[in-house]
N, C-alpha and C positions, 0 to 999 in steps of 0.2 A: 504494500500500500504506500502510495507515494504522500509527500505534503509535511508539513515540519508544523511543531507543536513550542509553542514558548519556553521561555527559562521559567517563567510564573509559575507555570501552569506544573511544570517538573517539580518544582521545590515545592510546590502548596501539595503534592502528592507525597513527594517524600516527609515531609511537615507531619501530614497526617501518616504515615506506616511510619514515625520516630514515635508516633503520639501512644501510637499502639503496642508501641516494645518492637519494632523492629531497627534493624543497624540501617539505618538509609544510606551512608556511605557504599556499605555491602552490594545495600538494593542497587544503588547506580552502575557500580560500576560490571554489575552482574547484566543491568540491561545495555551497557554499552555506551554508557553517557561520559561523558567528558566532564568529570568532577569538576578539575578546575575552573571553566568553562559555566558554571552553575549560577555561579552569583552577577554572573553580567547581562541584564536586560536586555542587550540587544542580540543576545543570542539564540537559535532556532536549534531544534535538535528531530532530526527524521522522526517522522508517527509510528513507525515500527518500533524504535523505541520505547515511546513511549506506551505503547502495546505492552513488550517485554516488562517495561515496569509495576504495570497494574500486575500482570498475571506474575511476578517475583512476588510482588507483594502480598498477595493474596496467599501464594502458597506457603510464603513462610509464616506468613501470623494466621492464615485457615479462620481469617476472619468474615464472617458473613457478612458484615454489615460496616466494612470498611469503605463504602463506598461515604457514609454518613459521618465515616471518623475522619475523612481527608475533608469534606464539606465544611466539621467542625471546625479545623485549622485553619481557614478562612480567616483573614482579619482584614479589613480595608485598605486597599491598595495592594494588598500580593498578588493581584494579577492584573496590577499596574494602568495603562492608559483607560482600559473597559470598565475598570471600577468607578474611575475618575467621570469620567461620561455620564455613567451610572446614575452617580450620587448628583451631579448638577443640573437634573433635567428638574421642568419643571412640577409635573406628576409621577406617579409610580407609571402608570399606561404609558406618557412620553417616553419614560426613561427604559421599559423594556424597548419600544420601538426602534428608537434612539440607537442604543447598544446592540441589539443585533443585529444589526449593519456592521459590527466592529468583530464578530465571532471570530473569524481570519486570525484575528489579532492572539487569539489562543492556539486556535489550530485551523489549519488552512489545508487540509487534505480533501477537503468535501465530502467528508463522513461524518460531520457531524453540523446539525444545523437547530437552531432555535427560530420558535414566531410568536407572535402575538396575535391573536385571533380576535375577530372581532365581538364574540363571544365572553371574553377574556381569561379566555384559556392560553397556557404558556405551555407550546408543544417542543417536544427538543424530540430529537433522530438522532441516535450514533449510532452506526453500521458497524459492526465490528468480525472480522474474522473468529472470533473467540467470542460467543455467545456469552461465558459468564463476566468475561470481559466486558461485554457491551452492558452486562446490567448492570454488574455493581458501577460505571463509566456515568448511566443512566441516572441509578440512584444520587450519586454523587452530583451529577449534573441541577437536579429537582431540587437538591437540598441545599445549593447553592445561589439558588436562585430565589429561595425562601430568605434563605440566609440576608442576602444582601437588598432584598426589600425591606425586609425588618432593620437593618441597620439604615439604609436610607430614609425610612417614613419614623424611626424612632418609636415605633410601636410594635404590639406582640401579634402580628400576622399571623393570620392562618388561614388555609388556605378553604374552599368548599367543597375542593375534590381531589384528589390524586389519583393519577392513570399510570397504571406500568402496564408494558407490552408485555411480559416476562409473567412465569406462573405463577401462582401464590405459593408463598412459602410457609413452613407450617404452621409458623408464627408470624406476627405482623406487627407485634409488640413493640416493638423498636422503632420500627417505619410509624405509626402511631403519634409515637413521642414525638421523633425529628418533625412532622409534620404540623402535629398540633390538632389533627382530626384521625375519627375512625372510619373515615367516607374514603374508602382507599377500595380501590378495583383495578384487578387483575385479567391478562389475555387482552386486554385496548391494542386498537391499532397501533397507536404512538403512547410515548409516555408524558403527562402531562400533569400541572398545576392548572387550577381554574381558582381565579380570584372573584371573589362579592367585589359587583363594580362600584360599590362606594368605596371601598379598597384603592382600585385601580385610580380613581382621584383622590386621594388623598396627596396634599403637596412634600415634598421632599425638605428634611433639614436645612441640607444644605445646596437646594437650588440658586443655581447661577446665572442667568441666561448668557451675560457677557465672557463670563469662565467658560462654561459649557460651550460657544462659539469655536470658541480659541482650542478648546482640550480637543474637539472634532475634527477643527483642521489638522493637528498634530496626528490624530489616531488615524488620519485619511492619509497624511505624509508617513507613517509607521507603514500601513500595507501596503505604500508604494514602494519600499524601501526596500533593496535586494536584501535577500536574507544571510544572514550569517552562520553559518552551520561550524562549528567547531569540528576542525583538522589535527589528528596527532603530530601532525608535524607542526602544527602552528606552538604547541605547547611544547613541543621539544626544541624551537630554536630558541622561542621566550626565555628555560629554563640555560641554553646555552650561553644568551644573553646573561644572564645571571652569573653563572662559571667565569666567564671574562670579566664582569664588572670585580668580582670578588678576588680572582685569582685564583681560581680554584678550578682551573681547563683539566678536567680528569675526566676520561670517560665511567670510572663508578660513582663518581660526585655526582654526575650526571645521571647514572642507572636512579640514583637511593634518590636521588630527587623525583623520577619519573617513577619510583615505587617498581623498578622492572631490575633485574640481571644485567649486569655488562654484555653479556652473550645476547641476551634475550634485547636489549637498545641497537645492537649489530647487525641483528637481526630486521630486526624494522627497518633500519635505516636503510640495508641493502635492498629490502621488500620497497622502498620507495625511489631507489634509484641512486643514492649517495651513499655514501661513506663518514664517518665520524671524521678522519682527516681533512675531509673534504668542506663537511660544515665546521669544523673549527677555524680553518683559515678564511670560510666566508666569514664568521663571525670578529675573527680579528680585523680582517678589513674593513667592513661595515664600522667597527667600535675605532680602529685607527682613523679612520678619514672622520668621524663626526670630533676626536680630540685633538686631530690638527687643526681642524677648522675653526677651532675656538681658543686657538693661541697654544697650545701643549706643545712643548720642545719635543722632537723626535726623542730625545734619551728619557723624558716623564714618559710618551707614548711606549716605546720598549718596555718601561719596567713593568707599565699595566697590565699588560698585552703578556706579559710571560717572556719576552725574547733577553736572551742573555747581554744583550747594549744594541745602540744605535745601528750598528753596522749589520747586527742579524735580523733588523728591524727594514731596513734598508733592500737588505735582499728580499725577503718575503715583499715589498711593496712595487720593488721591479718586475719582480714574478707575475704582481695581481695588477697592475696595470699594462703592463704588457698582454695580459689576457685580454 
């Protein structure tokens, strides 16, 4: 399945499987995520991924109702621009219309889509190769969306109905709670909320119109924005970066930082086409030419750089401009 799923959107999952006694670290890098890579907003991680993560998670905590514990984790803003949107419209109804124009902004694979009905039913679809994936995905989706009404209207929402596509399960006691009704039905086409339309107008805390403007344009420049999908090599020059700034050009300094083997960094690196020799001396060059430029005598430039004086300093940069 093609399409990339946000850093938010990762971490508010892993948030909730820490919530619930799992190692999330573990979880990540069990589904293939780029730890490092985790904390930077602008960064996009393939939906297959994100797949792998639900189904890790599920199977190491065999929780049923972890879809409602990643929901809880929820706090205002962990899934960034869409929140913001959210909370500054001026009705609850504006504000779902409003934001799901922005879904993309979580996951842009086209498996998963929210509406607002005129009804005022809140339908969400997520297509998932992995059936229990897609409900607890589902579940987690509805409670979310509970979630962040209630914190934008400042009141204790509930909803008048709940739909899961999915069969009942033996128990509904939980689902109950998270919702706040026992008007929950099971086998529906789609999975859905339906709100009392006095609900649906009620005005937002923190409505903006002037904010809201402004956060829209932004969240429309976000999904124009090419996506940034984290590379191991992007994090293995960074870290190389680091080794030169330090002094510390070793290829195990290098392994115990990328958490891998010296054989096992040798390994990849040839699996990408280069050599460790090869990136060490792009990385001296790149770090020599930015401390010439800024006034560094060739013999400060040497000693940083590892080279035994100016003159072994000298050769390696005939070498690399001659290239």
């Amino acid at each position: 399945m093609s399409g990339t799923a946000s850093s938010g959107l990762i971490r508010l999952i892993l948030a909730g499987a820490r919530r619930a006694g799992a190692d999330s670290r573990l979880l990540a890098r069990e589904a293939g995520l780029a730890v490092w890579a985790l904390e930077n907003d602008e960064m996009r991680f393939p939906v297959v991924q994100l797949g792998r993560l639900w189904r890790g998670a599920m199977t190491r905590l065999e929780d049923p109702w972890l879809g409602l514990d990643v929901a809880a984790a929820w706090r205002f803003g962990a899934l960034g621009l869409i929140d913001y949107v959210f909370a500054t419209a001026p009705t609850l109804a504006e504000a779902y219309q409003t934001a799901f124009a922005y879904v993309p902004l979580l996951n842009d694979a086209g498996n998963s889509n929210v509406e607002l009905t005129e009804y005022g039913t809140v339908r969400s679809r997520i297509h998932s190769p992995d059936p229990e994936v897609g409900r607890v995905a589902s579940e987690c989706c509805l409670s979310l969306l509970l979630h962040r009404a209630q914190h934008a209207t400042g009141r204790p929402l509930a909803p008048a109905r709940v739909q899961f596509a999915g069969q009942a399960p033996r128990s509904h006691r939980n689902l109950a709670e998270a919702f706040g009704t026992t008007r929950i039905d099971f086998g529906a086409d789609f999975t859905a909320l339906t709100f009392h339309q006095a609900d649906l107008a009620v005005p937002l805390v923190r409505a903006d119109p002037r904010l809201a403007r402004i956060l829209r344009n932004a969240a429309a420049g976000a999904m124009a924005t090419p996506e940034r999908i984290p590379r191991w090599m992007d994090r293995f020059r960074g870290v190389l970066a680091e080794c030169v700034d330090d002094q510390s050009i070793r290829l195990d300094v290098a392994a115990r930082r990328l958490h891998v083997s010296p054989r096992t960094l040798q390994r990849l690196l040839e699996q990408e086409g280069t050599t460790w020799r090869t990136e060490v001396d792009a990385a001296r060059r790149e770090r020599a030419a930015g401390l010439l430029s800024s006034g560094h005598s060739k013999a400060q430039v040497a000693a940083q750089l590892g080279y035994a004086d100016a003159r072994a300093l000298r050769r390696a940069a005939q070498r690399w401009w001659q290239d």
